[in-house]
N, C-alpha and C positions, 0 to 999 in steps of 0.2 A: 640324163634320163632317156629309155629309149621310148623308140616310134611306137612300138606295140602299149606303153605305158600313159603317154601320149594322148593316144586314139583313146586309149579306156577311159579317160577324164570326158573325153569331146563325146564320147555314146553312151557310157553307160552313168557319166553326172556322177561319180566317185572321183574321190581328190586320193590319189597314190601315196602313202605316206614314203617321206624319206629321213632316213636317220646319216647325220653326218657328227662331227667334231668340229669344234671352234674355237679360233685364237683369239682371246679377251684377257682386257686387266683382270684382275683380284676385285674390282669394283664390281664388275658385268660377269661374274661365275653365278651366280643366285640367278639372277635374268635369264641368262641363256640357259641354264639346266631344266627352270620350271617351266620358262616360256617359247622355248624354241628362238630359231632365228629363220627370218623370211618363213614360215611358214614349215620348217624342216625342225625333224626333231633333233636335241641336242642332249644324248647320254653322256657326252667327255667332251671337259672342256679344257684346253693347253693356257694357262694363266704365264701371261707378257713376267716377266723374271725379272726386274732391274739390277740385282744385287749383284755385286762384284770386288773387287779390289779399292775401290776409289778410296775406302776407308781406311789405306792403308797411307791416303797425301797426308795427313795430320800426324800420322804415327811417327815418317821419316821427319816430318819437320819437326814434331815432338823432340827425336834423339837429338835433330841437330840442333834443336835451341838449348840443351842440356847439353852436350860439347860446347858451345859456344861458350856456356855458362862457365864451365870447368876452366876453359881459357882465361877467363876474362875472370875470376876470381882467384887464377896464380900472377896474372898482372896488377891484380887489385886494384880494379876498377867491380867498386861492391855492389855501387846502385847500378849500374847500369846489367852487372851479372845479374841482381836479382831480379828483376825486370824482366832480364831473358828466362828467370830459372820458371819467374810466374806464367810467360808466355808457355814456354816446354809444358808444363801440367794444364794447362788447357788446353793445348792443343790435343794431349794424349784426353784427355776429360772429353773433348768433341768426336776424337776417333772411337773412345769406347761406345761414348750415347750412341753413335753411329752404324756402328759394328751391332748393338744390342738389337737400336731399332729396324736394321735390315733385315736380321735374322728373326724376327715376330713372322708366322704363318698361320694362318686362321683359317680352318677349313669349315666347310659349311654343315649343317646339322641335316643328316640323311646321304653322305655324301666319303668319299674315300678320295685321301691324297696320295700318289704313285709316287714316291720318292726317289731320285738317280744321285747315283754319286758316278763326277767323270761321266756324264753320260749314260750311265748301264743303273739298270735297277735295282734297288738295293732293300732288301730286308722287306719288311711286311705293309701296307699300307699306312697313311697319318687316319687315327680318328678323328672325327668331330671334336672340333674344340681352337686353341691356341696350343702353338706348337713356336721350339728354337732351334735354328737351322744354325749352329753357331759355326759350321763346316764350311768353308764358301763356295766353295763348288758341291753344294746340296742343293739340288733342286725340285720342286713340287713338277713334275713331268704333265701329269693329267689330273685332273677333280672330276671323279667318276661318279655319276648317281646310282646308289645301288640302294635304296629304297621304294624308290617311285614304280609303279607298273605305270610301263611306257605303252600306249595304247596304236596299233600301227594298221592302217585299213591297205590292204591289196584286193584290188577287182581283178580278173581274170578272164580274157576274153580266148574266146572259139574254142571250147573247152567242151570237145564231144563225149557225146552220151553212149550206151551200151549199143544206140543204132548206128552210132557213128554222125549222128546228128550234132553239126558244132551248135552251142548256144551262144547266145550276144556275150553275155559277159556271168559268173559271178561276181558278189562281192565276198568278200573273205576280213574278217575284222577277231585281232588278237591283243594280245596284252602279254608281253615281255618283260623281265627283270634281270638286271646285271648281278651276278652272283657274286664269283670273283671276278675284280676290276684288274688285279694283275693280269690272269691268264686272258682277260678281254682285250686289255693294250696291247700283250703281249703277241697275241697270235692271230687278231687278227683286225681289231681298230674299228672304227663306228663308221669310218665309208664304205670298209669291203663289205659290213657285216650289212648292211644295207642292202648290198646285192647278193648276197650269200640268203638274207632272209626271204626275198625278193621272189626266186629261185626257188625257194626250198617250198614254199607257200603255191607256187604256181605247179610244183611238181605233184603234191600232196592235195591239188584241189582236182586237176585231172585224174588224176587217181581214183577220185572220190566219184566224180562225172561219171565214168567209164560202168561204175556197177551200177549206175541209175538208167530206168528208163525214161524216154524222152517224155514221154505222156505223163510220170510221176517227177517230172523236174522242179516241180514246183515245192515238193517234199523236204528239198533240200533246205528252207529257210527254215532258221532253228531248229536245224536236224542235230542230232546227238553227234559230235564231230570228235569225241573221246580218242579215236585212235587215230585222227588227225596231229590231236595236241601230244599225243606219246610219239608218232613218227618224229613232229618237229622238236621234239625235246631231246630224241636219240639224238639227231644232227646236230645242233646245238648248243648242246652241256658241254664237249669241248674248248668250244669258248666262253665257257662259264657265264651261259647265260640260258633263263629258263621260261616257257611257256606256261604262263598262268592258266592262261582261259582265252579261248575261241567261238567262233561261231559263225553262221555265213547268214547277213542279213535280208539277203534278196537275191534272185534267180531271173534274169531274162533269156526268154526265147527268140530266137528267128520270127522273124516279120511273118514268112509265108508259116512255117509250126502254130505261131502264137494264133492267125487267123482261123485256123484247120481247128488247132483247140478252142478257141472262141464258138464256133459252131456247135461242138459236141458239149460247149458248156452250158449254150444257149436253149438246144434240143433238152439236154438235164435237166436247166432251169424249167421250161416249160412242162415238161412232165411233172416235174416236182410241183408247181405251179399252178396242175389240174389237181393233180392228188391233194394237194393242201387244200383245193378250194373244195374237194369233196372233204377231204378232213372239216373242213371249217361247216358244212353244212350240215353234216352226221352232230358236230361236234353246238350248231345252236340247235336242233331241235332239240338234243341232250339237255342244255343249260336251257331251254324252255320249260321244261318238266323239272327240272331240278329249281325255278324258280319258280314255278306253281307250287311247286312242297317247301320250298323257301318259307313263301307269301304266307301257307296256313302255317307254317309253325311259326312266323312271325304275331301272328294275329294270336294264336293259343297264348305264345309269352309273352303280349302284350298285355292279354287281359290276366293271367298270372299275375305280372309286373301289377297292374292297376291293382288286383285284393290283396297283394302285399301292401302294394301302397295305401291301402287303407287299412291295412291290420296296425302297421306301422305312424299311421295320423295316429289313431285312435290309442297307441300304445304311447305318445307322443304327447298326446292331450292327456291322460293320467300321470304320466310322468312329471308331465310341468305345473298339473295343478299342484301334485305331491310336492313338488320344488317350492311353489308359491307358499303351501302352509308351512310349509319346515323354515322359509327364509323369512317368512311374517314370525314366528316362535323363535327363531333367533334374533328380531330384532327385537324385538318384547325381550328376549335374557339381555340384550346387549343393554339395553338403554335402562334397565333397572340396576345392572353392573354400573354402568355410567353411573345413574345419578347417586349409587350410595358410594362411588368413588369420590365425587363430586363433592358429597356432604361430609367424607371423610379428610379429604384434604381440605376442606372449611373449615374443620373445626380444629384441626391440627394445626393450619396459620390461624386460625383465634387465637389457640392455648399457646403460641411461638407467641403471638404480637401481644397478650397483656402476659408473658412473663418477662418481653422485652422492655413494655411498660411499665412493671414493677420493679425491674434492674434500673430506669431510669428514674423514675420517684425516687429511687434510694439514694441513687446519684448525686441529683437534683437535690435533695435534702443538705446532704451534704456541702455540693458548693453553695447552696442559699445559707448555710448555717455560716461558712468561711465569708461570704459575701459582707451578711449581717454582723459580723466581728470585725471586716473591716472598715463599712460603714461607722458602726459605732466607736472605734479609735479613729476616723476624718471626723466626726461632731465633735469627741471630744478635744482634738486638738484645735478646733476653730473656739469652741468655747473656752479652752484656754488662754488663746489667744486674745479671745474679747473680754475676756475677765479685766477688770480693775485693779489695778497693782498696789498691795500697800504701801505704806510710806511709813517710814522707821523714824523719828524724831528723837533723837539723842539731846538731852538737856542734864546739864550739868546739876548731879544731885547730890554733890558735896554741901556739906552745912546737916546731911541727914535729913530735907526735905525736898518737897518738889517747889516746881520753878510756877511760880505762877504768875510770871508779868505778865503784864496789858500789852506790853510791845510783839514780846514772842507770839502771844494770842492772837494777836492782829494778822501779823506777818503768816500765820501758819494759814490764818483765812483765804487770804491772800492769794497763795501759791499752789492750793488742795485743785483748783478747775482746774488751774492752768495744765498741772501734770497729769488730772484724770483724763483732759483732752489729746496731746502728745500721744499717751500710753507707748515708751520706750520698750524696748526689744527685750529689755534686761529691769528688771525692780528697780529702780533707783531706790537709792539709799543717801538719806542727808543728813549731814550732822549739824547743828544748831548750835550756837554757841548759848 
């Protein structure tokens, strides 16, 4: 950085932007593009390259464990060939993963990879995305940011006016975009372009000084700077890179200038200062009489507002008595609706509950009827049960008469309790001799 760039940090409190290129892994390319490094901006970034030949120790041991193989299966020795032939295929198996996974490149989203083969640039940039470098001597050269508007502040010191008057400093603040990234590596790299921008910004700001005069210097902050940004875009576009938007934020003068102007602002100010106090006094007796006609038309619309507001009660209180009888006459319809609702749905669960009642009488009839029949076969079989069993006496009535001894007579006396008390399950049946 030189002296003059220096000094413009130490007086005019602007930070000099610089743009350089950085050497970093594939890890640190996203970092350094978005966020600079030390405080320097970072449009191109050179990613550390590992890849190489190394992938090629498992290939040569691959072959020679497959010769060794060949060997060692015309001596036939089988296990010991297959062992090496298993070895050979993994080794070739670990040089392809190898080979595959060195040539993976992943370029960043907003961003262009510069590809070299041998060195020398080759073909059109990598897009955004994953990418197979299966060549080994393909290399990603630069990861250029050609999305981003790179924001770059140059202040500008002693930078004279139409009187030849140097001022302290401009600041001058732009915004750049890498267009093409080839013809940027190519011709002329993000350190020269630094000082080439550098240069070109300080030429195009004096430039600008020279048609001002010292007393309108102050003009220049967010002045229309249009054909600044067409000059800087003529010099520029050869290395394909373009000038968004500019502007110059702040102007300072010379100590002894700024004090000279201070005075003639001061003098301004104070005339301005009487005049406004005359303005301000012209301007209350105005708003004095303008609130006097205020005050009475306030007063007229007040009392307006008041006979509305009583036109409006009084329209307010007919209204709501109107409301009161019409909702008094609705509730009289309503509650006569009710109640012959009321007595209608009485009399429909009546006429439901005694035809429910009559279904059940009929019911009821019926199982009292089954009831009563089965009642009266349980009495009947209990009085069967207690019935008296007769007794069959078989007496031999050969001869053509009956039997009419004393003995059998006796005997049948006899045995008539005994059996009416027992009463067997079954009639007994005796035979008598």
């Amino acid at each position: 950085m030189t002296e003059q760039q220096v000094t413009s940090r130490s007086v005019s409190g602007a930070r000099m932007s610089s743009i350089k290129e950085a050497l970093a892994g594939w890890n640190d390319v996203a970092a350094l593009l978005r966020g600079g490094d030390g405080g320097a901006l970072v449009p191109v970034v050179i990613p550390r390259d590992s890849r190489g030949t190394r992938w090629l120790v498992p290939v040569w041991l691959g072959v020679w464990a497959f010769a060794s193989t060949a060997m060692l299966m015309a001596n036939g020795w089988g296990r010991l060939g297959t062992a090496t032939l298993i070895g050979g295929i993994v080794l070739v198996l670990v040089a392809a993963l190898w080979w595959w996974r060195s040539s993976i490149v992943e370029i960043e989203e907003g961003t262009i990879g510069v590809l070299t083969t041998f060195g020398a640039i080759s073909g059109p940039g990598l897009s955004p995305g994953r990418h197979y470098l299966w060549h080994p001597w393909k290399r990603v050269a630069y990861v250029v940011d050609v999305t981003t508007e790179i924001p770059y502040s140059a202040p500008v010191l002693s930078s004279p006016t139409h009187e030849n008057v140097p001022l302290k400093s401009i600041e001058f603040f732009l915004r750049f975009r890498i267009l093409d990234a080839i013809r940027f590596v190519q011709t002329i790299g993000a350190g020269n372009f630094d000082l080439v921008l550098s240069n070109s910004v300080q030429d195009a700001i004096r430039q600008r000084s020279r048609q001002v005069r010292t007393e309108r210097a102050y003009d220049l902050r967010g002045s229309d700077v249009k054909d600044m940004q067409d000059l800087l875009n003529r010099q520029l576009t050869p290395y394909g890179v373009q000038i968004i938007g500019c502007n110059i934020p702040d102007v300072q003068l010379p100590e002894e200038y700024r004090e000279h102007l201070a005075t003639r602002e001061r003098v301004a100010k104070e005339a301005a200062a009487y005049e406004k106090e005359w303005e301000l006094a012209r301007k209350r007796r105005v708003d004095t009489l303008l609130m006097e006609i205020e005050r009475s038309k306030k007063v007229r619309d007040a009392k307006i507002v008041e006979v509305k507001a009583s036109l409006n009660r009084a329209r307010q209180d007919v209204a709501q008595m109107l409301e009161e009888r019409e909702t008094e006459a609705q509730k009289i319809r309503y509650e006569i609706e009710t109640r012959a609702r009321t007595n209608l749905v009485a009399a429909q669960g009546e006429a439901k509950a005694r035809e429910q009642l009559a279904t059940a009488y009929k019911d009821n009839r019926a199982v009292l009827g089954y009831e009563l029949a089965r009642r009266r076969l349980d009495v009947g079989a209990q009085l069967a049960e207690a019935a008296p069993r007769p007794v069959i006496v078989k007496t031999d009535a050969s001869g053509g008469g009956t039997d009419s001894s004393a003995l059998s007579t006796l005997l049948l006396a006899q045995l008539l309790p005994t059996l009416g008390q027992r009463q067997p399950a079954s009639p007994p049946v005796g035979d008598l001799p």
